[in-house]
C-alpha positions in Angstrom: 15.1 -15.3 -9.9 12.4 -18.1 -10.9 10.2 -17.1 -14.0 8.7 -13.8 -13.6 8.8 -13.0 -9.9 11.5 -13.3 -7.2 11.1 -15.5 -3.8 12.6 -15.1 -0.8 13.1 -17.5 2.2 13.1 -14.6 5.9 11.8 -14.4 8.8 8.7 -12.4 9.5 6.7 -11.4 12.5 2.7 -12.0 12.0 0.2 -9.1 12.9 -1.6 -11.2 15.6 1.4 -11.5 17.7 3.9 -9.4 18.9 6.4 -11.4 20.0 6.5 -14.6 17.3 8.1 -15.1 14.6 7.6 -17.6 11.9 10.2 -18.7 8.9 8.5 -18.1 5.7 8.6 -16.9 1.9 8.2 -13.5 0.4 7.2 -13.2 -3.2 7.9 -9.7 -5.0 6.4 -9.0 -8.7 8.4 -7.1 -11.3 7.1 -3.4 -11.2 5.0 -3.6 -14.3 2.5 -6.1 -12.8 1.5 -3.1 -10.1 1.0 -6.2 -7.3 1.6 -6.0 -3.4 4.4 -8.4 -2.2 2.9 -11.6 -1.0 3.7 -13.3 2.1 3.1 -17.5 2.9 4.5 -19.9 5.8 5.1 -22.6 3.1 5.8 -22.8 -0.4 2.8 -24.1 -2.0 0.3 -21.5 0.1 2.7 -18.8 -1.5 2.6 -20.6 -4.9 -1.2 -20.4 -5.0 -1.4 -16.8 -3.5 0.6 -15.8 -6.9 -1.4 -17.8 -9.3 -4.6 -16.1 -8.2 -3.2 -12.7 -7.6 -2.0 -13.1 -11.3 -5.2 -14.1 -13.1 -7.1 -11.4 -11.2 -4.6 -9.1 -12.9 -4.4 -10.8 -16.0 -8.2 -10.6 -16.4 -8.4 -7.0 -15.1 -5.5 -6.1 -17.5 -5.3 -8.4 -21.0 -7.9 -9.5 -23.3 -7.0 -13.2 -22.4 -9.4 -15.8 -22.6 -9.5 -17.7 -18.9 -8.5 -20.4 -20.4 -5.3 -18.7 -21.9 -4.5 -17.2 -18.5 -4.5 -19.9 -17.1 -2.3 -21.6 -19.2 0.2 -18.9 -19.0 0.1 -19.1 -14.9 1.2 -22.5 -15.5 4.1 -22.3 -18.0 5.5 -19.7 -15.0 7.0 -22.7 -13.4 
């Protein structure tokens, strides 16, 4: 458990293939945020998947300034 989400390191088979797989990391929110499960080859792609995924909700979901979104975003880490 890192912050407020949980990462996983799997395997995972791509739509536009059928036959390859790639390593990769799977990102799973708590319940409460309502968000799919996000899916990235590396690390940082996943990293900045989350952060976007979580200011769209933030801003769709809290009276937040921007500004304090994004600040929260990056006290996750």
């Amino acid at each position: 458990m890192t912050g407020f989400r949980f990462i996983h390191e799997h395997k995972f088979q791509t739509k536009n293939t059928s036959a390859t797989f790639y390593n990769g990391f799977n990102l799973q929110f708590p319940k409460m945020f309502g968000l799919k499960t996000a899916k990235a080859k590396d690390i940082t792609r996943l990293v900045y998947k989350r952060n976007h995924m979580l200011e769209i909700w933030a801003l769709r979901n809290t009276r937040h300034s921007k500004r304090e979104i994004v600040k929260w975003i990056s006290e996750i880490d």
